[in-house]
DRENKE-196198 format. One line per field, with one value per residue (C-alpha): x, y, z; residue in one letter; residue number from 1. Coordinates in Angstrom, 3 decimals. Each point is the difference from the previous one (the first is absolute). Example, Ala and Ser with C-alpha at 12.3 -4.5 7.8 and 13.67 -1.06 7.14 Angstrom:
<pts>
px <- c(12.300_1.370)
py <- c(-4.500_3.440)
pz <- c(7.800_-0.660)
code <- c(A_S)
pos <- c(1_2)
</pts>
This chain:
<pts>
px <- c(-15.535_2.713_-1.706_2.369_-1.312_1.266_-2.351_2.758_0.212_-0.566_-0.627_-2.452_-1.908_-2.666_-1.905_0.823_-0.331_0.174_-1.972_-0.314_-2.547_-2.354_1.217_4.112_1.593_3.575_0.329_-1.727_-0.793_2.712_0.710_3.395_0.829_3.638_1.075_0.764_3.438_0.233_1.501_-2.157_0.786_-2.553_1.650_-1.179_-0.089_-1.893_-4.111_0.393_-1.907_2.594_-0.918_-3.533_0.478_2.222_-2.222_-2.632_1.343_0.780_-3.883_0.869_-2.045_-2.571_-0.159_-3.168_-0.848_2.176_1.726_3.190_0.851_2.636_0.351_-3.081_-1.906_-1.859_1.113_-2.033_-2.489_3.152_0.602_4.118_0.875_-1.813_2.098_3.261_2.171_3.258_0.415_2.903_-0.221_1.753_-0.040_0.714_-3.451_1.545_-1.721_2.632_-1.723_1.366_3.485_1.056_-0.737_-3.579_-0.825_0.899_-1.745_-3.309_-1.298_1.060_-1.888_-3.486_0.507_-0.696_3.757_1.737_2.963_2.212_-0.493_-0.802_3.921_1.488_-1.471_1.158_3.512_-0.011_-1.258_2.484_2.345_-0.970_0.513_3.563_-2.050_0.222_1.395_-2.134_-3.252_0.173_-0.099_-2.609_-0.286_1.312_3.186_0.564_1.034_-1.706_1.188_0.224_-4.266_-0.687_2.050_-2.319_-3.225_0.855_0.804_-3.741_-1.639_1.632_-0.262_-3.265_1.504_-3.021_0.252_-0.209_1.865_-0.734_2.368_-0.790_3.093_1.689_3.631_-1.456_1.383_3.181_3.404_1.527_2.535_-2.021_-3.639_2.616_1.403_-3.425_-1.673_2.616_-1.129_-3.452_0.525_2.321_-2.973_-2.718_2.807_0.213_-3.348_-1.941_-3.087_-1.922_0.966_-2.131_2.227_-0.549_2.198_0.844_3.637_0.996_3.339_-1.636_-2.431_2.831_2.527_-2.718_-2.974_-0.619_-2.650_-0.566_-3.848_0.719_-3.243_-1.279_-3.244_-1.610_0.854_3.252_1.822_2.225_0.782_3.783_2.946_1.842_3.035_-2.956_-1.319_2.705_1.375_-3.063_-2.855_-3.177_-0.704_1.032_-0.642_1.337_3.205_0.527_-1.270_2.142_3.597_1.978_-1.432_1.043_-3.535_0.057_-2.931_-1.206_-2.458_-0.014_0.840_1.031_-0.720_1.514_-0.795_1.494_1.702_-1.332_1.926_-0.931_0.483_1.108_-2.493_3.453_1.804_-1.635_2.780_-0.860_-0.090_-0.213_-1.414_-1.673_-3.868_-1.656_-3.014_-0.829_-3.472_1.303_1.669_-0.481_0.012_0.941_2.630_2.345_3.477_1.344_3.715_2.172_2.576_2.585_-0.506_0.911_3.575_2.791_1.315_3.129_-0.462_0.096_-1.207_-2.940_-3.239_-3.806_-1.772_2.839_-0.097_2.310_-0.246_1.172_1.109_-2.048_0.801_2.266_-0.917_2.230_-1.370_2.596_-0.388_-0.691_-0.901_-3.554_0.493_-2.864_0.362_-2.048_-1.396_-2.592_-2.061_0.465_1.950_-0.425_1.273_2.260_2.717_1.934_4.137_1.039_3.149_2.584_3.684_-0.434_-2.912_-0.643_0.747_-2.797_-0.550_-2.437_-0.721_2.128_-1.908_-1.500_-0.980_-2.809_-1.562_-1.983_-1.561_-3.030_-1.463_0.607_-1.622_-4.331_-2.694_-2.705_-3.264_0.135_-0.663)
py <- c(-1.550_-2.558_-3.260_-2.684_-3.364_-3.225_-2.508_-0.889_4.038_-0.125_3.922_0.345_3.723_-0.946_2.747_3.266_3.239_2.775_3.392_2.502_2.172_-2.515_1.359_-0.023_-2.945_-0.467_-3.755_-0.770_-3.678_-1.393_-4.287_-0.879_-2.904_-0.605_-3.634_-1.186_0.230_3.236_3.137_2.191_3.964_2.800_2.739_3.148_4.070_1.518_-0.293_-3.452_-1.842_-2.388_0.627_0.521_-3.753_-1.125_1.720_-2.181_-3.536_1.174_0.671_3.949_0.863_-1.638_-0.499_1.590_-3.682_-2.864_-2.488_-0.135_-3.677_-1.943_-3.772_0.076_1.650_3.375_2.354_3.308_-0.492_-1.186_2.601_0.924_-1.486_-3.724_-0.287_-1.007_2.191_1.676_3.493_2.134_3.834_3.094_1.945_-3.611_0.182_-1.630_0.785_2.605_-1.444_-3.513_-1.386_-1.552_-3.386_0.788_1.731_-3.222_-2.140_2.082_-1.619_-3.295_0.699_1.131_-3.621_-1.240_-1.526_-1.351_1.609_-2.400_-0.170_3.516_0.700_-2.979_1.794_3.344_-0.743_-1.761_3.224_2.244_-2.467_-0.163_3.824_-0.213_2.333_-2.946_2.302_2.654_-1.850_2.448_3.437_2.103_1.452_3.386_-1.583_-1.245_1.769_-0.211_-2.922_-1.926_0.706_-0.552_-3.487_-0.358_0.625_-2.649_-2.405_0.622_-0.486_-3.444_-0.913_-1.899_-2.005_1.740_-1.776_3.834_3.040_3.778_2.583_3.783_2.225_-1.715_1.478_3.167_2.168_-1.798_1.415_-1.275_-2.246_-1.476_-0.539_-1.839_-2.400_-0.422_-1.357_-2.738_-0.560_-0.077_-2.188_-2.555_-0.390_-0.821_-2.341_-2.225_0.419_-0.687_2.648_1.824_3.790_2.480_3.563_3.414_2.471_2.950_-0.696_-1.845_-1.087_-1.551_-2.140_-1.255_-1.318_-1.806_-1.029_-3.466_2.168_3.643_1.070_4.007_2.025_3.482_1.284_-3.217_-2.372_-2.215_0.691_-2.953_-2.981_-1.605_-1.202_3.187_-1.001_-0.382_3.104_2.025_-1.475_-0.734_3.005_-0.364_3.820_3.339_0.579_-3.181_0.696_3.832_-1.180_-2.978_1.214_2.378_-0.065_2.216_0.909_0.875_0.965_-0.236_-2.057_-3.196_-0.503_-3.764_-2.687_-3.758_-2.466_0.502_3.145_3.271_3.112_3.546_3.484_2.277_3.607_1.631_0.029_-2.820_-2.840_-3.474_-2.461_-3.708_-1.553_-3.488_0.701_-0.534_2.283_2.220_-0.520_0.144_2.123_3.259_-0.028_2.108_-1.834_0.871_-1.752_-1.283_-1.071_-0.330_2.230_-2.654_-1.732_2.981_-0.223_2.949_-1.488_0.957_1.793_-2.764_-2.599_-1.069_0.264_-0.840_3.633_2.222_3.291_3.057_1.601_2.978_-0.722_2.519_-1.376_-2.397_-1.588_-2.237_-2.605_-2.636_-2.957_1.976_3.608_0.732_2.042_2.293_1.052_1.741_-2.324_0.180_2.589_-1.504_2.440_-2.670_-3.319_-2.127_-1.978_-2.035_-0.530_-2.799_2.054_-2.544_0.939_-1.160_1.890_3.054_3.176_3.010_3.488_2.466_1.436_-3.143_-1.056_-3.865_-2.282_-2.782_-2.724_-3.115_-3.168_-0.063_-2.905_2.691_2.519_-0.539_1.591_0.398_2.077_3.697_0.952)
pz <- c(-10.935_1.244_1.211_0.910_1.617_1.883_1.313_2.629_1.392_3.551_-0.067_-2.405_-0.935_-2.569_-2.015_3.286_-0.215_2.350_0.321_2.720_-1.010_-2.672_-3.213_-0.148_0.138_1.806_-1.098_-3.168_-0.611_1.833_-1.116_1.794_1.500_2.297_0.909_3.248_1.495_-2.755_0.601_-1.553_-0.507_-1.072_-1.591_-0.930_0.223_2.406_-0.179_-2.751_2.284_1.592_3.307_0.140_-1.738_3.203_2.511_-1.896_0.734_3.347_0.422_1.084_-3.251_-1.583_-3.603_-2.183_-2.154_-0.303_1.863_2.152_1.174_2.225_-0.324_-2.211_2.415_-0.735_3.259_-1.357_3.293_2.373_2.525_-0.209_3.251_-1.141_-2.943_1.197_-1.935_1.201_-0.393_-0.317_-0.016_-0.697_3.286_1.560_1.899_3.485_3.321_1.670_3.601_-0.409_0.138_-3.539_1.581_0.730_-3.370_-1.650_2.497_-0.319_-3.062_1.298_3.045_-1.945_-1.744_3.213_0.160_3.216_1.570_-0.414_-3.519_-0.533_1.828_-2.806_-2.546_0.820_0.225_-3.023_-2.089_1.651_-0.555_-3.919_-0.454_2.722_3.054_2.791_2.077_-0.370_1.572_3.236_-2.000_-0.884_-3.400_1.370_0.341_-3.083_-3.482_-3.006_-1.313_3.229_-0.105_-3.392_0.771_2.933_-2.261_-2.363_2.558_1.763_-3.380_-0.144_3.676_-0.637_-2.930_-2.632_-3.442_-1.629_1.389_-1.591_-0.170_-0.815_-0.508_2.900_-0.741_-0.694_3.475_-0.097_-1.647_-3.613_1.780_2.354_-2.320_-2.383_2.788_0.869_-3.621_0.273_3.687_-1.108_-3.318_2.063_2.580_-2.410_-2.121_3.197_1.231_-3.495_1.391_-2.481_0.338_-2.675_0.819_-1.231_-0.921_-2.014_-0.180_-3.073_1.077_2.839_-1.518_-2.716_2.877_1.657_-2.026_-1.602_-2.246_-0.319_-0.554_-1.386_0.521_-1.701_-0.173_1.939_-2.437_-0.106_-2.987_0.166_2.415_-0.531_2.336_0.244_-3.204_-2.077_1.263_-0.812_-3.084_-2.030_1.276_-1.596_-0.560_0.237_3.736_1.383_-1.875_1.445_3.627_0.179_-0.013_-2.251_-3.334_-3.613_-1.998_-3.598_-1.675_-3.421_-2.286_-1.465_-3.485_-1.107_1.570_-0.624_2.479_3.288_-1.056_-0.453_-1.996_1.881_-0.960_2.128_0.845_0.166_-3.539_-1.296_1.077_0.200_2.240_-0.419_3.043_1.683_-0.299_3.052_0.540_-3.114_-2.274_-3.462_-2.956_0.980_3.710_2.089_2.361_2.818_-0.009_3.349_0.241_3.273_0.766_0.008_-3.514_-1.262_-1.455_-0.819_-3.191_-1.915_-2.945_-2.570_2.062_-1.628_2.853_-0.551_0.302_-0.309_1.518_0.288_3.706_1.978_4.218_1.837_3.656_1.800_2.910_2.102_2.149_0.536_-1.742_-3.475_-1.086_-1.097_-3.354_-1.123_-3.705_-2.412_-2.438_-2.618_1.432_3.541_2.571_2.545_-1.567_2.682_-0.678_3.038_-0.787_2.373_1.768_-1.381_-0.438_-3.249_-1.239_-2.196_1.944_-0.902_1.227_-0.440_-3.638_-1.539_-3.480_0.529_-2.285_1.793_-1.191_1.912_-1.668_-1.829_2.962_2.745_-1.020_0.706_-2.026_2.440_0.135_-1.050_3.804)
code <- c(X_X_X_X_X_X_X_X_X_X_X_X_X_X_X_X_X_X_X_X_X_X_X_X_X_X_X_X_X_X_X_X_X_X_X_X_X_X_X_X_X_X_X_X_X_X_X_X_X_X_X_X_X_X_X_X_X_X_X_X_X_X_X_X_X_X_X_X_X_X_X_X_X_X_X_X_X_X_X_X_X_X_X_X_X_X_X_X_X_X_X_X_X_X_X_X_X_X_X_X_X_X_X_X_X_X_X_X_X_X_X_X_X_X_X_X_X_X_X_X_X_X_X_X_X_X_X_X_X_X_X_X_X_X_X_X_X_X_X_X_X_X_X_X_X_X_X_X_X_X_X_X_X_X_X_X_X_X_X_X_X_X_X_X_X_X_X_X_X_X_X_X_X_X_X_X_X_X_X_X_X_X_X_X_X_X_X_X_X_X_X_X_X_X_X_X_X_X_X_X_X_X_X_X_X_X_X_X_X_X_X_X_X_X_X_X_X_X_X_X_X_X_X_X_X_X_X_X_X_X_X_X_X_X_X_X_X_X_X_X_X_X_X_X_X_X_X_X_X_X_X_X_X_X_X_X_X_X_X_X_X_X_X_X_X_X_X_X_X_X_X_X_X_X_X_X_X_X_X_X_X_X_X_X_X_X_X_X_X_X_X_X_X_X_X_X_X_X_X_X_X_X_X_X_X_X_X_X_X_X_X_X_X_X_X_X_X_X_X_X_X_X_X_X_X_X_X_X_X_X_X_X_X_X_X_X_X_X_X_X_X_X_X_X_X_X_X_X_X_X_X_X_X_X_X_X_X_X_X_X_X_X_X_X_X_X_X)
pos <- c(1_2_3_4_5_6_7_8_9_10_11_12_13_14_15_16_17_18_19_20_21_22_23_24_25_26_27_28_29_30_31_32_33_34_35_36_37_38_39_40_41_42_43_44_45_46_47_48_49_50_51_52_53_54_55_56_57_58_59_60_61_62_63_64_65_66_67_68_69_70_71_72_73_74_75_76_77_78_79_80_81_82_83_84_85_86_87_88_89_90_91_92_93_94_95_96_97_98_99_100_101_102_103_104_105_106_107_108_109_110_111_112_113_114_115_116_117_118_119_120_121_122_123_124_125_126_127_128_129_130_131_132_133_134_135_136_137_138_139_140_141_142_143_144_145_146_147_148_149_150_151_152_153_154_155_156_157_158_159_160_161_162_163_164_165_166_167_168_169_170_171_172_173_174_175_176_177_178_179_180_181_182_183_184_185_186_187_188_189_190_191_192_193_194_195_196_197_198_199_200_201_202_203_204_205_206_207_208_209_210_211_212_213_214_215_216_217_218_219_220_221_222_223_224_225_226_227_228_229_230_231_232_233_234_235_236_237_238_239_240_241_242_243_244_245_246_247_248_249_250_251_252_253_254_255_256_257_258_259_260_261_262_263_264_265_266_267_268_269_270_271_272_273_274_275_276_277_278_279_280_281_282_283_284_285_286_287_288_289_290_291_292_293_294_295_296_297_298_299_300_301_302_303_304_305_306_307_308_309_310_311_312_313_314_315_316_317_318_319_320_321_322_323_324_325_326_327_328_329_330_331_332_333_334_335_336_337_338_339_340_341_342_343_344_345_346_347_348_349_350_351_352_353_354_355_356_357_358_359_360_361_362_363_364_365_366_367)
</pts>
């Protein structure tokens, strides 16, 4: 179980877990705490328990035992609408009756606000997201973006000190969901609110989060800022969910200190590599090691963990061509060549020879 604590966490879940029918759980003992003024992202496949953890705070779901609290507060028996959070959806959730002007005045309005200031505070939150002119339209006029825009800007109208986003850049095309994290990042940067979001999409949560909380199986396996995240992964499944990611598998068979030396299931090679996550002598272990530490070496260049390859597949993608060789048993091992004038031409069926160093390459659980 992860448990990670701060006194100071203005989002605090203490001890929750989730069950819909009384015997499964779909968050198991759940400690997390986010600060305030964080951006907070829940990662995870499908059915990890990431949303039914958002839908949680939000107070659509109620946890099984344990504690959610805001401020210090415990909000379990706080009806949704009485806990002043924002909320940003998917499927943008706007009433198609209203103009975009009402929709955002409407929760202004059930806070019992004037009209004066309700109208002040409406054109400042279409002005934050650049829809001032928009005020008139319904959401029938408007594209996707333009409403998801519109969404975000309602959540904020009220000024809430936390804002909750599921999948909000889900509907929208690649071009347009990436111009939108930066939207979304540069909002919360100048408006310092809390925002806990949930998505599936890893690139997404490692352009915009100040920490990444990576679910499976109800249980965070690992909270980090996202270059933590990705360089240093804790165990096998944060390092294949988070990015592209080599495995080599084998068992453990020396270990001095920090380093660990593993033998390869296929032919017996070894491996010297930075223990991280592996019981003993012995151990089974899986080896994790990015795609672009790996290096195509001349042949008598000397390289930490040597290996001789085969190019089974070239694919271009602009900035540098993602190389999949056969290595060591592996018919799926990635290596990225930066496309540079200046760098080593290959084609399919050329002979390789690879090596990486020994503090790139993770021993992590057998998984």
């Amino acid at each position: 179980m992860f448990d990670v604590r701060d006194d100071a966490g203005f989002v605090r879940f203490d001890r929750v877990q989730k069950s819909y029918d009384g015997v499964s759980l779909v968050v198991k003992d759940l400690n997390l705490d986010i600060a305030r003024g964080e951006f907070m992202t829940m990662l995870g496949p499908s059915g990890s328990g990431k949303t039914t953890c958002l839908m949680m705070l939000a107070g659509f779901e109620t946890a099984t035992s344990g504690d959610i609290l805001l401020g210090g507060k415990p909000i379990n028996n706080i009806p949704p609408h009485k806990r002043g959070i924002g909320m940003v959806f998917q499927n943008y959730a706007l009433f198609p009756h209203m103009t975009v002007g009402e929709n955002l005045a409407f929760p202004l309005e059930v806070r019992g606000m004037g009209k004066s200031e309700r109208e002040a505070k409406v054109k400042r939150a279409l002005d934050m997201v650049q829809m001032g002119a928009f005020a008139g339209r319904r959401p029938a006029q408007l594209s996707g973006g333009q409403q998801q825009r519109i969404a975000l800007s309602r959540a904020l109208v009220f000024e809430p000190e936390l804002v909750l986003m599921d999948e909000p850049l889900g509907a929208l095309d690649k071009n347009l969901r990436e111009r939108m994290q930066y939207e979304i990042k540069h909002i919360h940067e100048n408006l310092g609110v809390t925002v806990v979001y949930v998505t599936h999409d890893q690139t997404e949560a490692l352009t915009m989060s100040d920490k990444v909380a990576v679910f499976d199986d109800g249980r965070i396996q690992q909270l980090a800022p996202p270059d933590v995240l990705y360089e240093e992964p804790e165990n096998a499944f944060v390092a294949g969910f988070i990015g592209e990611n080599n495995t080599l598998r084998g068992r453990v068979t020396r270990i001095d200190g920090d380093i660990c030396t593993v033998r390869l299931d296929d032919g017996g090679a070894e491996v010297q590599a930075l223990r991280v996550n592996v019981e003993g002598e012995g151990a089974r272990t899986t080896l994790s090691l990015r795609p672009e530490r790996v290096r195509i070496a001349a042949p008598e260049e000397e390289v930490d963990n040597a290996f001789d390859a085969k190019v089974a597949e070239l694919i271009y993608l602009g900035d540098h061509i993602r190389v999949r060789v056969k290595v060591a048993g592996n018919d799926e091992f990635i290596v990225k060549v930066p496309n540079s004038a200046k760098g080593r031409r290959v084609s399919v069926g050329d002979a390789l020879r690879l090596g990486w160093a020994t503090q790139d390459c993770r021993a992590l659980d057998p998984s």
